[in-house]
TORPA-4810 file (N, C-alpha, C, O; in nm, 3 decimals):
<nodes>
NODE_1_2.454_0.172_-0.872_2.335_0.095_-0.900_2.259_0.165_-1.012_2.226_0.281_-0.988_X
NODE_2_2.229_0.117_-1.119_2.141_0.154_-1.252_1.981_0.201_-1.179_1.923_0.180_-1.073_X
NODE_3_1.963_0.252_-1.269_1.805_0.293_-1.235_1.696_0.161_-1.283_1.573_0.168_-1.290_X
NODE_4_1.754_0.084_-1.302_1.636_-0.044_-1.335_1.638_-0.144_-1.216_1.538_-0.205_-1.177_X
NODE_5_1.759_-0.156_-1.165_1.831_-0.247_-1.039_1.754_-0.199_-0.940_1.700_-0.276_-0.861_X
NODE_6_1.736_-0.027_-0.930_1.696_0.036_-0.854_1.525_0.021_-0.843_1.481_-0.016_-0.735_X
NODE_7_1.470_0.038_-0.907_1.374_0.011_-0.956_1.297_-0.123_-0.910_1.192_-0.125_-0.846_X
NODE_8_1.366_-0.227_-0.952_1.349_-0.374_-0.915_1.323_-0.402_-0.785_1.237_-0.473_-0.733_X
NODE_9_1.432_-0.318_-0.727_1.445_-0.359_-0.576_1.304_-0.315_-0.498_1.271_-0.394_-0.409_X
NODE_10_1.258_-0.256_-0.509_1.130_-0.208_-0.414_1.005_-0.314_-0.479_0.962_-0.336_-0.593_X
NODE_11_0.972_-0.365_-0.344_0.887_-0.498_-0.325_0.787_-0.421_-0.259_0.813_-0.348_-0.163_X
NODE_12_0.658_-0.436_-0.314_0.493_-0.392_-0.300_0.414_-0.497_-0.284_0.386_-0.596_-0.351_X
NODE_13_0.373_-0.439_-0.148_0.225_-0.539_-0.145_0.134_-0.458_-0.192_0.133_-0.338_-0.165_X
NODE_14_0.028_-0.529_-0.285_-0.106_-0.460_-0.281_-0.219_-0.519_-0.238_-0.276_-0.610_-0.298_X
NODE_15_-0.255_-0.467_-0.132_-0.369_-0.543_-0.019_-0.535_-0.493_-0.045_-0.579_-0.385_-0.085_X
NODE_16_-0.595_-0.601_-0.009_-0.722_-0.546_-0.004_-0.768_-0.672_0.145_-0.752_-0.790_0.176_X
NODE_17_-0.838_-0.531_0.203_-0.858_-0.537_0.358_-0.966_-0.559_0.390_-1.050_-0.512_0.314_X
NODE_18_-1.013_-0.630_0.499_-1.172_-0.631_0.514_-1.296_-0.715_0.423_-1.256_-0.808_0.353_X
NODE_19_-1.395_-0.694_0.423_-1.513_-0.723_0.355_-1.548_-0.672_0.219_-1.641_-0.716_0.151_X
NODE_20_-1.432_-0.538_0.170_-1.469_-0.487_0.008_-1.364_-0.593_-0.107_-1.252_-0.639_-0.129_X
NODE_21_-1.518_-0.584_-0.154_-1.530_-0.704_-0.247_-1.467_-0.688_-0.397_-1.454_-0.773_-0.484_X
NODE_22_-1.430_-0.545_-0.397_-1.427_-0.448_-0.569_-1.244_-0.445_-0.566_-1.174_-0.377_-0.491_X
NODE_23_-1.202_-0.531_-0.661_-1.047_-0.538_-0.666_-0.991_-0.509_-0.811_-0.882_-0.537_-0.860_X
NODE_24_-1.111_-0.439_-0.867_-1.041_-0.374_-0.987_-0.919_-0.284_-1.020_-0.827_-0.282_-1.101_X
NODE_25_-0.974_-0.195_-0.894_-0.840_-0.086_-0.891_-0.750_-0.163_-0.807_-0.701_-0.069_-0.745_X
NODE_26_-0.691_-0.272_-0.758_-0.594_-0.308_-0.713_-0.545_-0.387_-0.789_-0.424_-0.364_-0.790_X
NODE_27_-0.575_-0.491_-0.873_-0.523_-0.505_-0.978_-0.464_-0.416_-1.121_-0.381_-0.460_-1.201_X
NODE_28_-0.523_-0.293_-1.128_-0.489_-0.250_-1.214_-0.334_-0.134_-1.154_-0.256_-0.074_-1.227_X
NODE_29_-0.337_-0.137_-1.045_-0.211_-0.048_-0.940_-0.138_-0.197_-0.968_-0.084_-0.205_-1.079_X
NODE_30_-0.130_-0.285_-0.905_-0.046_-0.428_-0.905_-0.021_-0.433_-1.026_0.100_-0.456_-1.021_X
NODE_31_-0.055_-0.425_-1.164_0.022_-0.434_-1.268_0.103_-0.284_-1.314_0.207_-0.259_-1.377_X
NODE_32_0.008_-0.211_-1.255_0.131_-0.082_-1.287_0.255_-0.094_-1.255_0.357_-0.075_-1.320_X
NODE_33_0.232_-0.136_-1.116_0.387_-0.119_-1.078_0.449_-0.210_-1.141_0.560_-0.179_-1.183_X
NODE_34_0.402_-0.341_-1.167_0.465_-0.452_-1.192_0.538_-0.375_-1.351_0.656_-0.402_-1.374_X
NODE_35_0.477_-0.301_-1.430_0.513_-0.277_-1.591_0.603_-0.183_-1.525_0.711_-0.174_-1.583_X
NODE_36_0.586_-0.088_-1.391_0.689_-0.031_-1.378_0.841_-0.050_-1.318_0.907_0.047_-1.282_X
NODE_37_0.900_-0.219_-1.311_0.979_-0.251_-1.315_1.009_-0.258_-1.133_1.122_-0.246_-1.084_X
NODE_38_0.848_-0.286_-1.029_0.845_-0.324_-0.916_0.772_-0.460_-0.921_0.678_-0.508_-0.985_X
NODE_39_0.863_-0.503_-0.813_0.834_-0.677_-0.735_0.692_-0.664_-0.681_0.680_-0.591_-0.583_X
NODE_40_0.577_-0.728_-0.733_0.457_-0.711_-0.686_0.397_-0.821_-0.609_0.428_-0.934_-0.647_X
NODE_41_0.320_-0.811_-0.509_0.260_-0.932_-0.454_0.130_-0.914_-0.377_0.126_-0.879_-0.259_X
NODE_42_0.032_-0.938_-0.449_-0.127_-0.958_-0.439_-0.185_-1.004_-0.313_-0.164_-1.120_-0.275_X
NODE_43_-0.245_-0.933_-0.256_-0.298_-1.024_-0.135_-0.441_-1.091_-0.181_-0.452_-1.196_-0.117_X
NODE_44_-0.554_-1.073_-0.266_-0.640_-1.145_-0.281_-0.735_-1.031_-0.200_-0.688_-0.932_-0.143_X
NODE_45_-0.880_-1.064_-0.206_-0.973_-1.057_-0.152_-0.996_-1.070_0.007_-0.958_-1.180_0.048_X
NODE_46_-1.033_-1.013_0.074_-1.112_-1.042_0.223_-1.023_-1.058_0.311_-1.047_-1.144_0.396_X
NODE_47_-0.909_-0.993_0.318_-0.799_-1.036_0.435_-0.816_-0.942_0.550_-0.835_-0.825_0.515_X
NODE_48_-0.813_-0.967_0.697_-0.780_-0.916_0.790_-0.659_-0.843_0.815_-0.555_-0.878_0.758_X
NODE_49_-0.664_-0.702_0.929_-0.551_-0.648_0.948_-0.444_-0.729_0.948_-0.354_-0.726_0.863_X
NODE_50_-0.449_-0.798_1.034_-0.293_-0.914_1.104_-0.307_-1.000_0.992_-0.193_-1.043_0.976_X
NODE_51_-0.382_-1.053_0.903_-0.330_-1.133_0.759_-0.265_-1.055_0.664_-0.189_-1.098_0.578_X
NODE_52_-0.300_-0.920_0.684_-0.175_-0.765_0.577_-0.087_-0.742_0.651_0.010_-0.678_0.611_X
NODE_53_-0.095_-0.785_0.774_0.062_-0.748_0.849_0.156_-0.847_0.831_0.272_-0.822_0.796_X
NODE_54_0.106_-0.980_0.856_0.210_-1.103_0.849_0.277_-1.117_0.700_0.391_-1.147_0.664_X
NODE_55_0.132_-1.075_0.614_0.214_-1.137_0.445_0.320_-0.993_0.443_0.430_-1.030_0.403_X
NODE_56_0.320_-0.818_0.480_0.394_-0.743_0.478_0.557_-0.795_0.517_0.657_-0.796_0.446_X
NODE_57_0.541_-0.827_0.623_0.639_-0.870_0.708_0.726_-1.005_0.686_0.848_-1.008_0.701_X
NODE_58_0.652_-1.106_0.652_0.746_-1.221_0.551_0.744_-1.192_0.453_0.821_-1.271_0.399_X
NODE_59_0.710_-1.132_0.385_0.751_-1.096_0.227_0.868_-0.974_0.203_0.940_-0.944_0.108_X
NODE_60_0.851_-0.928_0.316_1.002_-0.797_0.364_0.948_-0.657_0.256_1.037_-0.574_0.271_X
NODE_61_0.892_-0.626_0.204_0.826_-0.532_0.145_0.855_-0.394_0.162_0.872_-0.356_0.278_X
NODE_62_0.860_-0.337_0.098_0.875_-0.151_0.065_0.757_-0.104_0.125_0.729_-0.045_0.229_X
NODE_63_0.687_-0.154_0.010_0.576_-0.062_-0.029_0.458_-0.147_0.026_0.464_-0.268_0.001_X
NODE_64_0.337_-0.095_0.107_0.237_-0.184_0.182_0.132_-0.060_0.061_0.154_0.061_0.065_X
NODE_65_0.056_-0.103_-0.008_-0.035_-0.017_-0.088_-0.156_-0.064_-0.004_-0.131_-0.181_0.024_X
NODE_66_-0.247_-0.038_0.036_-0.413_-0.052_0.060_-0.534_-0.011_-0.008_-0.582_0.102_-0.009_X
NODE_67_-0.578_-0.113_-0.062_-0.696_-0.069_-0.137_-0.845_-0.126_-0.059_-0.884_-0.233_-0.010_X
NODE_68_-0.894_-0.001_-0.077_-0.960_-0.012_0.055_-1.124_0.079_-0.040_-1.085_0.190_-0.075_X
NODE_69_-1.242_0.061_-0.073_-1.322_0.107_-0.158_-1.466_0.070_-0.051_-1.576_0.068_-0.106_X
NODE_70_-1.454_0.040_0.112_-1.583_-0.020_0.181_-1.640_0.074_0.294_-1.747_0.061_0.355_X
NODE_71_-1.517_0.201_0.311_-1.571_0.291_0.388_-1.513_0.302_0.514_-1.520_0.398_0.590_X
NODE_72_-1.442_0.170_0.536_-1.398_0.133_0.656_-1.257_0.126_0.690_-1.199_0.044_0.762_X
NODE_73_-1.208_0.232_0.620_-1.084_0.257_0.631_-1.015_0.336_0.778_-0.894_0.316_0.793_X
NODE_74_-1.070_0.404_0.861_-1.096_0.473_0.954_-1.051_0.304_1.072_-0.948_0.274_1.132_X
NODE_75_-1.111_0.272_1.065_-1.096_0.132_1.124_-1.020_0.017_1.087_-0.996_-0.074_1.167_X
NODE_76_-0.981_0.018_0.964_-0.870_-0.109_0.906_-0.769_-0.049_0.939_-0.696_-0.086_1.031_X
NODE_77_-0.750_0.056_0.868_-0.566_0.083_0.855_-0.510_0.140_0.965_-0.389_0.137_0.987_X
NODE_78_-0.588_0.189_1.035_-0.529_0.181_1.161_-0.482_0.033_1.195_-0.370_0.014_1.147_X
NODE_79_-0.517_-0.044_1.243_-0.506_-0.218_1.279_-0.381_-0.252_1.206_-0.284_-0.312_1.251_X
NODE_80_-0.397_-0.205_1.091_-0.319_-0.237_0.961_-0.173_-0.183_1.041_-0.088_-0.270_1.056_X
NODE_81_-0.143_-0.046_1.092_-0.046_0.072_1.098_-0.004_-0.010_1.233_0.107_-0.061_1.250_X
NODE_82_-0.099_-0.014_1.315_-0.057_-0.052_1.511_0.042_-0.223_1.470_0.142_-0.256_1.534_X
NODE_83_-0.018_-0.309_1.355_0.080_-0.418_1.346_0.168_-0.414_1.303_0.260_-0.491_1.332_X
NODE_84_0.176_-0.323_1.218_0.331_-0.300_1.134_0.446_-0.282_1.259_0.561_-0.326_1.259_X
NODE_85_0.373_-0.192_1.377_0.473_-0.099_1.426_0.511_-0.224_1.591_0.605_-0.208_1.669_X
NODE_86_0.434_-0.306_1.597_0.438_-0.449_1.706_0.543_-0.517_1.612_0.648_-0.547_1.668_X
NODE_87_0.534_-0.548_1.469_0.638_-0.636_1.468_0.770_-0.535_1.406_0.841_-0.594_1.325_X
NODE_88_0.800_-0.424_1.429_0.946_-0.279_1.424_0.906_-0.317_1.260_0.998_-0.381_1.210_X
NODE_89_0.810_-0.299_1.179_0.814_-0.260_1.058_0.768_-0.159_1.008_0.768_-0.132_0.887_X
NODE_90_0.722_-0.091_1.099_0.655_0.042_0.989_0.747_0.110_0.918_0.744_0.136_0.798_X
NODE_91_0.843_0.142_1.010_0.960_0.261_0.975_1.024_0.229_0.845_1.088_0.306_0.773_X
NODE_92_0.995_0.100_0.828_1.082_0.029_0.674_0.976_-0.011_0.607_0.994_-0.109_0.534_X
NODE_93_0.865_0.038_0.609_0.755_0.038_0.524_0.669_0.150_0.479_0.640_0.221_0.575_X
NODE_94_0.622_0.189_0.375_0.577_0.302_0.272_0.443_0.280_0.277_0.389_0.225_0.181_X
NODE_95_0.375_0.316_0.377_0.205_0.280_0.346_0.155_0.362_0.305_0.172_0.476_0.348_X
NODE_96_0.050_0.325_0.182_-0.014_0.399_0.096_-0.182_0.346_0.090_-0.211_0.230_0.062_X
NODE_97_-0.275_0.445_0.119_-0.425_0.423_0.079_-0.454_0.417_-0.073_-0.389_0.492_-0.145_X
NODE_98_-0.519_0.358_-0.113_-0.600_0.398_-0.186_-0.758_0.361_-0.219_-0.810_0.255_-0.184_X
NODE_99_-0.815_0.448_-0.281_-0.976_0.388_-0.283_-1.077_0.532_-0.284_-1.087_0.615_-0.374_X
NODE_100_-1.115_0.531_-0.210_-1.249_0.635_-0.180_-1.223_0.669_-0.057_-1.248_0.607_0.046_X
NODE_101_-1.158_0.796_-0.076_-1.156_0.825_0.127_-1.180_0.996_0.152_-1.096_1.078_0.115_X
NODE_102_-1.277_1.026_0.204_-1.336_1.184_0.221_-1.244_1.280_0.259_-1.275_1.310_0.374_X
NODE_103_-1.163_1.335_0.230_-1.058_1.446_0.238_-1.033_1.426_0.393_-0.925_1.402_0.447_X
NODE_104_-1.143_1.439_0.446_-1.108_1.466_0.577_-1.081_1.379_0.646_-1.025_1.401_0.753_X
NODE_105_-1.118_1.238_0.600_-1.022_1.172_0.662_-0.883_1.118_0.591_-0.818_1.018_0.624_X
NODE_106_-0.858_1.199_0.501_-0.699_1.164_0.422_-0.647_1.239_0.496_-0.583_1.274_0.397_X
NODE_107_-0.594_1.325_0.605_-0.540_1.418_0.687_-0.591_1.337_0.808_-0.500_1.373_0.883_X
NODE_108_-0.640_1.283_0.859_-0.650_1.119_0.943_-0.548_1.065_0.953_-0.446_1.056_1.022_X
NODE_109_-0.618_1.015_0.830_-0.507_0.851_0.805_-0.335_0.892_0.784_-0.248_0.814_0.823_X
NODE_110_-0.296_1.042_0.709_-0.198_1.097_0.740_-0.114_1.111_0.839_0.008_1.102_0.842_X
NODE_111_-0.213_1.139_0.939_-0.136_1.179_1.119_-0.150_1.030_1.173_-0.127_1.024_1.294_X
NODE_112_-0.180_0.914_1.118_-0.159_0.787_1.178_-0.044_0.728_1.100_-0.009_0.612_1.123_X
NODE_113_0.029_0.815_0.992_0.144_0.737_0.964_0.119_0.670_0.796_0.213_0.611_0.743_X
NODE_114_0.003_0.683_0.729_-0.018_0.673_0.600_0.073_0.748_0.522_0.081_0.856_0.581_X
NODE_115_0.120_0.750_0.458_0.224_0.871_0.358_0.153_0.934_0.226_0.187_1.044_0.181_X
NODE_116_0.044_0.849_0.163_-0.029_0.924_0.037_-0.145_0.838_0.044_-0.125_0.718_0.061_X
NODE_117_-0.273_0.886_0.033_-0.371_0.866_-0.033_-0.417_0.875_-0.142_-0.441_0.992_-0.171_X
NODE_118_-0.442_0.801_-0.221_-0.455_0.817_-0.391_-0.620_0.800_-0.398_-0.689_0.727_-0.326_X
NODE_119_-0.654_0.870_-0.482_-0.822_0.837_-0.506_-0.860_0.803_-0.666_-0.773_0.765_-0.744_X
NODE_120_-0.928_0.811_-0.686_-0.992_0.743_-0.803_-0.967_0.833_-0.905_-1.016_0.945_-0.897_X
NODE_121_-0.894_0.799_-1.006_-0.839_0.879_-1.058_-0.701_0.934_-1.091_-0.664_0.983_-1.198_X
NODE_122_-0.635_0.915_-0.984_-0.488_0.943_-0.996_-0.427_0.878_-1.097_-0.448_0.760_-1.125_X
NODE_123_-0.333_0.968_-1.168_-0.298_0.951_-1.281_-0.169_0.827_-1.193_-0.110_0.841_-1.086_X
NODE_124_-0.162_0.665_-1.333_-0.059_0.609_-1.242_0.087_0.667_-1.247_0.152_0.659_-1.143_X
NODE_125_0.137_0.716_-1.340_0.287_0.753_-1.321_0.290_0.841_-1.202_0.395_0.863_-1.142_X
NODE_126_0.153_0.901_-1.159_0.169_0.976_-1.049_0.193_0.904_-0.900_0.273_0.957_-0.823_X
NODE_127_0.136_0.802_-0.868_0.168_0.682_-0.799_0.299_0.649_-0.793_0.371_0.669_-0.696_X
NODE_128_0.339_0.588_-0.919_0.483_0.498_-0.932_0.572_0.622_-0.935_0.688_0.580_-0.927_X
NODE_129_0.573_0.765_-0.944_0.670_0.871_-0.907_0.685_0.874_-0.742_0.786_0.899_-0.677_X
NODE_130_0.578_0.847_-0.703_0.552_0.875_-0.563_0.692_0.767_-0.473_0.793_0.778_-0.404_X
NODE_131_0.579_0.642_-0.555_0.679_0.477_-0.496_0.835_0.549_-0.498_0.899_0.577_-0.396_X
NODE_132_0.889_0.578_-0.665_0.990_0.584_-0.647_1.092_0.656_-0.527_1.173_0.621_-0.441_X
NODE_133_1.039_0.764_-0.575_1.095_0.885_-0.490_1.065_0.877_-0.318_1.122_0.963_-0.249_X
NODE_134_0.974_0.772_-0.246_0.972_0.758_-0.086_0.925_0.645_-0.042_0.840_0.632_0.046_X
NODE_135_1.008_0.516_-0.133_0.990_0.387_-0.078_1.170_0.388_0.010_1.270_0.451_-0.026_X
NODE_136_1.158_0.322_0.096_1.275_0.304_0.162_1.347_0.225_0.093_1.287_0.141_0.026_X
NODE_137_1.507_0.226_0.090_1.569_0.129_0.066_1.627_0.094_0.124_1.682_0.149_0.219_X
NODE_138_1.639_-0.045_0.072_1.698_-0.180_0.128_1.810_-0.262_0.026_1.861_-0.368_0.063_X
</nodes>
């Protein structure tokens, strides 16, 4: 398999959860990956845990990204993590924070099964190195 085939194959959601309204930085991650030669698919504005679990789960997805900028991450992605793992998807899914999240709870959301937290700032090839190197394949 070529490294572009390879590449292709990993399918990303990029979600935004809850009541935060600010989807700048998730659009601008959703086209990264997209220029970086990943299958991207937008969830929009204002969605509930179980509305990021169902579109994860019919869309068959790698990569579950969360952009999350309302504080209330402590409380979404958990919801977010407990549905993945009701319908046997976590284990074949790459969940990733991103947004504004206080150190201390990035070592949280870690021990609930998150794999990277990205904050404001992260350089993107640093991201799409990440995707590459510990999205599951399929």
């Amino acid at each position: 398999m070529s490294a572009d085939s390879e590449q292709q194959s990993i399918r990303c959601l990029v979600a935004k959860v809850g009541l935060d309204g600010h989807d700048r930085g998730a659009h601008v991650i959703a086209r990264a990956f997209r220029d970086a030669g990943f299958e991207v698919i937008y969830s929009g504005l204002h969605n509930a845990p179980d509305e990021i679990v169902q579109a994860a789960v019919q869309e068959d997805v790698n990569v579950l990204g969360i952009s999350i900028l309302s504080g209330a991450h402590n409380t979404l992605v958990p919801k977010v993590i407990d549905g993945l793992k009701e319908y046997d998807a976590f284990e074949d899914t790459l969940v990733l924070v991103g947004g504004v999240v206080p150190d201390d709870d990035k070592e949280e959301l870690k021990e609930m099964g998150v794999a990277e937290v990205f904050g404001p700032g992260t350089p993107m090839e640093e991201t799409i190195e990440f995707v590459r190197e510990n999205a599951p394949k399929r």
